[in-house]
N, C-alpha and C positions, 0 to 999 in steps of 0.2 A: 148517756153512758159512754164513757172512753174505749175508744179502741186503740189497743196496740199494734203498731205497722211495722212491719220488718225492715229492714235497711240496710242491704247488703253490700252497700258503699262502704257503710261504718265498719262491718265485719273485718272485710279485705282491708281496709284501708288498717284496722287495729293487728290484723295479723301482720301486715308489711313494716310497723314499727314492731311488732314483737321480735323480727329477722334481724331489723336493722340493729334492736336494743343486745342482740345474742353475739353480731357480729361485730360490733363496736364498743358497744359497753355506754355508750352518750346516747340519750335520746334523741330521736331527728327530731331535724325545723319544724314546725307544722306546715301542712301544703294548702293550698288555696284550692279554691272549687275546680279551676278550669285544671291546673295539675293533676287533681285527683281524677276529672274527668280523661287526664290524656293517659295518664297510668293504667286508666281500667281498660282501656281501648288496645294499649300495646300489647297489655296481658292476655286479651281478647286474639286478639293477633298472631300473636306466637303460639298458640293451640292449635294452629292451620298449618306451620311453618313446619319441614320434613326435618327432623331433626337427625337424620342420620348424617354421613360425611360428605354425600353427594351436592348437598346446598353448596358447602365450603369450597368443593373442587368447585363450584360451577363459578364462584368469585374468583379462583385464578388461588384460591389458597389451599392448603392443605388443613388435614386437622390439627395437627401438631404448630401450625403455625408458620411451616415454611412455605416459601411460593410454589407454586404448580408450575409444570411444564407447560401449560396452556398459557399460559400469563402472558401477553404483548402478541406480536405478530408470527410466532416460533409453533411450530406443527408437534405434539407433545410426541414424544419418541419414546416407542413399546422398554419397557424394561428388561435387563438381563434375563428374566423370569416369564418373559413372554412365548409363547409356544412357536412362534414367529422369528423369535433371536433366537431359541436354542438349536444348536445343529445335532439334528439326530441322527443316531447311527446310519450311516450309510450313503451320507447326505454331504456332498462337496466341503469342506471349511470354507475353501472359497468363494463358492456362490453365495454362501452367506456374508461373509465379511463385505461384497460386493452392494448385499442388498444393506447391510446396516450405513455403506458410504452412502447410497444413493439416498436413504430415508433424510441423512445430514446434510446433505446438499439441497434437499426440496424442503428441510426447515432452517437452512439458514440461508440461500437464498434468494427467497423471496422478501426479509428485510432488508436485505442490501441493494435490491431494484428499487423498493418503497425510499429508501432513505437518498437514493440517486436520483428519484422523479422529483425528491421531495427541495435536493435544491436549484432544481431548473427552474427558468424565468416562470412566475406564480407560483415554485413551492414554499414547504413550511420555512428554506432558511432565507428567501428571499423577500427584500423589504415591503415588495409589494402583494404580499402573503394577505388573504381573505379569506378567516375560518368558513366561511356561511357556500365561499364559490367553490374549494377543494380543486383548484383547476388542472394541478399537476394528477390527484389523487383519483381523479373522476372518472368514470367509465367514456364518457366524452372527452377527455385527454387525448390528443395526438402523440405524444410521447407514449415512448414503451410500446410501439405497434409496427409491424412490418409495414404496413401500406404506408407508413409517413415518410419509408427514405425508398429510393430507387438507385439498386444496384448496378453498377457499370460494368470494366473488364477488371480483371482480374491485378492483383500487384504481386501478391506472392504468395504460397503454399507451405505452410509448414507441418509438421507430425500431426498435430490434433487442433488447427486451425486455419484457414485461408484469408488473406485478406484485399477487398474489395475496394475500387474506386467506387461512390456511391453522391448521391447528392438528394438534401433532403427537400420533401414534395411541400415542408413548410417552410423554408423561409429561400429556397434554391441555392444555400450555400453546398460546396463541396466538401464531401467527410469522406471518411475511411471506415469500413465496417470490417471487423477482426468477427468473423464466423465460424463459432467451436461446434466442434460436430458433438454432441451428445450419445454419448451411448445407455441405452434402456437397462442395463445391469449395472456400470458404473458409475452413474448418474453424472452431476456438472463434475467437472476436473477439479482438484481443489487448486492448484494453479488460479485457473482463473475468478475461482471466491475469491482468493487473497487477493487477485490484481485489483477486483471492481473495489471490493473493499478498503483497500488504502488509495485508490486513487481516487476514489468518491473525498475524501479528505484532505486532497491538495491542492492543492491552485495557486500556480506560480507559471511565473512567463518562459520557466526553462524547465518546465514539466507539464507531457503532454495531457491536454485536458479528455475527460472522458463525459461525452454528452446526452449519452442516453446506451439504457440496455433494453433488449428486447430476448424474450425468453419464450421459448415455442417449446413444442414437447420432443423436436429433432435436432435442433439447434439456439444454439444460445450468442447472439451478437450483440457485442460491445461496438457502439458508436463512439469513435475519434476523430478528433480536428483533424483535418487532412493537413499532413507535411511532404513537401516536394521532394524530396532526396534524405538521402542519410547520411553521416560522416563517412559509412566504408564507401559507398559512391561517388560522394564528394573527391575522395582521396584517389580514388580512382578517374580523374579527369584534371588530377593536379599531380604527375607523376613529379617525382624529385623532391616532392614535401611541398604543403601550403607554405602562402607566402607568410612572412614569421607576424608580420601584426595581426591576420586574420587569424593564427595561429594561437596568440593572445588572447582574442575575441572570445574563440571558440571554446578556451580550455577556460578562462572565467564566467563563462556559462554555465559548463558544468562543475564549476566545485559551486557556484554560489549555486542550483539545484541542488546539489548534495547537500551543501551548509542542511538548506530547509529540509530537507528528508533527514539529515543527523541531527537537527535540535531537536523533532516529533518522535527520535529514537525507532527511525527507519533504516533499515540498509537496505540496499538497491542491491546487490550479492549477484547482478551479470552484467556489470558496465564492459563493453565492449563497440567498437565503430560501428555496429549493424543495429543497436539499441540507442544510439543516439542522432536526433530526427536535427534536419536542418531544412527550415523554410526560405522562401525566394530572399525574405526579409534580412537571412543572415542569424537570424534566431536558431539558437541548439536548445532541444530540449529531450530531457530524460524520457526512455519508452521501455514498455517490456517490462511489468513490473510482477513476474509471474512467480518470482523466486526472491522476490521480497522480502523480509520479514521484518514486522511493527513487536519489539521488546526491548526490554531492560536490555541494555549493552553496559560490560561486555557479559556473553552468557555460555554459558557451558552444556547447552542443549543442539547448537546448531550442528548443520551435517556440513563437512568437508568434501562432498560432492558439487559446488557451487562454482558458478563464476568458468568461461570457455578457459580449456588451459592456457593459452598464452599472456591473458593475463591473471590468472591465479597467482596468489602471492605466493612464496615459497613458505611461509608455516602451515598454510590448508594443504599446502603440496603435501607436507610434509605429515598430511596425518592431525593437526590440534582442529580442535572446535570451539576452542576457548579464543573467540577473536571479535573483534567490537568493526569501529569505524574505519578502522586502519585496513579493514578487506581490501572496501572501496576507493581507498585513497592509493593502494598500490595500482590496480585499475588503471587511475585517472595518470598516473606516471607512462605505466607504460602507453596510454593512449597520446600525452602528450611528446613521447619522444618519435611515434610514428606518424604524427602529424609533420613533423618538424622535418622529417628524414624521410618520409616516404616510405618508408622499411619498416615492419614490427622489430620489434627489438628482442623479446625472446620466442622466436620462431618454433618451437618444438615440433618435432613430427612424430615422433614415435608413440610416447606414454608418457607415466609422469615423472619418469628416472631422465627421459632425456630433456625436458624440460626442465629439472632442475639442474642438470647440467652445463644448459646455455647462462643459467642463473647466476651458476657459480664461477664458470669462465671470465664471465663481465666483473661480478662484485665480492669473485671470491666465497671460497668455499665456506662455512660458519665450525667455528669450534667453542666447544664451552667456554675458554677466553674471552670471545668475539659475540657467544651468544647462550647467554648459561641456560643449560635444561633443553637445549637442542637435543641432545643425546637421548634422549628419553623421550621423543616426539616415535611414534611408530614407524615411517618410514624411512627415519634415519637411524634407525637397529637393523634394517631387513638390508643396506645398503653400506658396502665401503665407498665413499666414495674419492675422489680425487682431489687433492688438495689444491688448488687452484689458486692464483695469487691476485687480489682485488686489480684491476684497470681504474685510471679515470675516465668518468661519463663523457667527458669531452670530445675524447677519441674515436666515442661512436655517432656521439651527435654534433660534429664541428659548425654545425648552425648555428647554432645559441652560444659557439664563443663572443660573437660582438654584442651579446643580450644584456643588458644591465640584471644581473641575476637571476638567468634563463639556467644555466647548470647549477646555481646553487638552490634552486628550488625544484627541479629533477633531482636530485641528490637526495633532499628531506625527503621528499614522497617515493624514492626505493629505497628504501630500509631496508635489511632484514630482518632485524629485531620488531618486531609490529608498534612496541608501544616510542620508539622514535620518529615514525613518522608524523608528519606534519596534518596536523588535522582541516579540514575544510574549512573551518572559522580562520585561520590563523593562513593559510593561504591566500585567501582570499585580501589577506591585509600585506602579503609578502612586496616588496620591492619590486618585482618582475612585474607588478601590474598598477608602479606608480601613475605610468604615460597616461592610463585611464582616468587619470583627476580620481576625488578624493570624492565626489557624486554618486561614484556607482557601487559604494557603500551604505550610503542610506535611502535608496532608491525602497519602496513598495516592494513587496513580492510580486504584487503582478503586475509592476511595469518592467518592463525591456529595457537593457542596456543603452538600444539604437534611439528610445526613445532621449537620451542626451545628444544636443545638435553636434557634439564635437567627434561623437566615435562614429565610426565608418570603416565597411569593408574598403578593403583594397585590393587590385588585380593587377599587378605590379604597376605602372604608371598613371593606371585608370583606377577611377573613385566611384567607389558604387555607393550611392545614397539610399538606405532603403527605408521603407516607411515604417515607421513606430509602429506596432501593435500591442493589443494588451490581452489579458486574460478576460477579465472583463467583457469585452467585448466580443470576443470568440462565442463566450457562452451564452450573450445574450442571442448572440443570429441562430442558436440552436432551439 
């Protein structure tokens, strides 16, 4: 007598082409045994699986399909609608505003210490990187920890950081530890987010390397190479102006820095003598990068609070926001004429009216002729000012008369107009830095100038040899 046996493989398996025949209109392939066995298993499976939107978040996605705040190493931050972000009646604005800075600082800087550890010697971007050791990443990592460096005496004190002679307990090189004092309602300064974060991304032998941050719940230190002196210091032990070839030296250091911060569509927005570091070696390099900013240039978002006044260009003076590389490059002028001359060159003391005053004494006053759409800048509506008849630069800086195009390249880089100055690329190729050989154009970014046998400081009669270093090798004894 035959029995009939049920077979609820064939069922499922005749509904699942009934779906496919409704949604397609073509009959599927047929499936093989172990197929139909792994179909009936998933389907088994997803009867267990929580079908609401909670699963989705937990992958980092939403329902809709967009990523989640949770996604990568980023702390998800409460929404507008959070009982937490709204300010209720009676309740400060500003203690709020306070706590939603602070929430943004403790989710985005914890990526930018991870992504700092990660390219020190054994991180992800270093050659000798091993997924399995995680050596930078490791709770066992020396990096990222106060006990690894030992702080000295003190170098200098500023508004919201001090910074320290220090020397690290791993490899006994000498650093420099910049220690930001944290406050519990304003949380990290966003200054120095921005600084860790673009300097995490440079490395060049005229920008100072950044080797490690260490982040406590009181303070927050940024470990740097240690550099011996500064340009204002320096200048300060050479009264009457360097002598003009280390003068040379000094000032194609910093535009070929700059070059590499304005290809990456960086501006440095505070070059001034106390922000540019000089080692025993003769090496300058760019520091202080807390007022930075990494965008499209030129842009119409920036603030006209930047850059110490006496070297502020006279259009930020003047009130525009609309200003690209040409900041910097006025900057690097007046830097280079107080090198030269021992003197700032526009000394302001007062505000920003008498500042531009001294501006316009030297290079003459601007009028719509001279500089169209001046008129229309904010602080030259609130201001009559004095008509002023252009001098030549010569007259102030009679050093660089015997320079083979020492004033014609002072000149380029004080513009008034912003888009005639001379750009860092194009200086860097100017005439005034023939003597350097035609080498220290396609030199590596992270080698040194000195690293060519033929350039050398000078101290008037006396030759100072210094030794080649590189970037390279800075970070590797960190």
């Amino acid at each position: 007598m035959a029995v009939a046996v049920a077979r609820p493989c064939n069922i499922e398996m005749n509904m699942d082409k009934a779906k496919l025949r409704e949604n397609s209109g073509t009959p599927p392939p047929k499936l093989g045994r172990m197929q139909r066995l792994k179909r009936r298993l998933s389907q088994s499976f997803n009867r267990f699986v929580p079908k609401d939107n909670e699963s989705t978040r937990r992958q980092g996605v939403e329902p809709n399909g967009a990523s989640s705040p949770r996604k990568g190493n980023y702390r998800q931050l409460e929404s507008s609608t959070s009982p937490e972000t709204v300010t209720p009646s009676g309740v400060d604005a500003a203690k709020a505003k306070r706590l939603r800075n602070r929430r943004h600082s403790e989710a985005v800087l914890p990526n930018i210490v991870t992504t700092v550890a990660a390219s020190l010697p054994g991180g992800r971007s270093s050659p000798s990187y091993m997924p399995r050791r995680r050596m930078s990443m490791s709770p066992d990592s020396p990096f990222g920890k106060l006990e690894a460096y030992q702080r000295l005496e003190m170098l200098g004190e500023g508004s919201y950081a001090t910074v320290y002679r220090g020397v690290s307990n791993i490899s006994n090189q000498i650093v420099a530890l910049k220690e930001i004092r944290l406050n519990e309602e304003e949380g990290t300064p966003f200054t120095a987010i921005r600084e860790a974060s673009l300097l995490k991304g440079l490395r060049h032998a005229n920008i100072v390397i950044l080797h490690d941050i260490i982040h406590t719940k009181n303070n927050l230190t940024f470990v740097f190479e240690y550099v011996d002196t500064d340009l204002s210091k320096y200048m300060e032990h050479h009264l009457g102006g360097i002598h003009p070839h280390n003068v040379k030296l000094f000032l194609f250091q910093l535009i070929r820095g700059l070059a590499y911060c304005h290809a990456r569509r960086i501006l440095h927005r505070d070059l001034k003598p106390q922000n540019l570091l000089i080692n025993q070696n003769g090496e300058l390099k760019l520091a202080d990068f807390g007022l930075a900013r990494a965008k499209s240039v030129p842009s119409h978002t920036f603030s006209n609070e930047v850059v110490t006044l006496w070297y502020r260009p006279p259009d930020v003076l003047l009130g525009s926001t609309d200003y690209s590389t040409s900041l910097d490059m006025w900057g690097v002028g007046c830097i280079f004429a107080e090198m030269i001359s021992g003197m700032p060159l526009f000394p302001g003391m007062k505000d920003t009216v008498d500042q531009l005053t001294k501006i316009w004494q030297l290079l003459g006053t601007p009028t719509e002729e001279t500089w169209s759409g001046v008129s229309k800048l904010p602080e030259f509506q609130k201001y009559e000012f004095y008509q002023y008849t252009p001098s030549p630069l010569k007259t102030y800086v009679p050093q660089l008369i015997g320079s083979a195009g020492g004033v014609e390249l002072l000149t380029e880089l004080l513009q008034l107009l912003p888009r005639k100055r001379i750009s860092a690329a194009d200086a860097m190729k100017h005439k005034y830095f023939k003597g350097l050989g035609p080498e220290v154009l396609t030199l590596p970014p992270e080698r040194s100038i000195f690293s060519i046998p033929s350039i050398q400081l000078r101290d008037g009669k006396k030759s100072l040899t210094p030794t080649p270093s590189s970037v390279t090798n800075g970070t590797s004894a960190i």
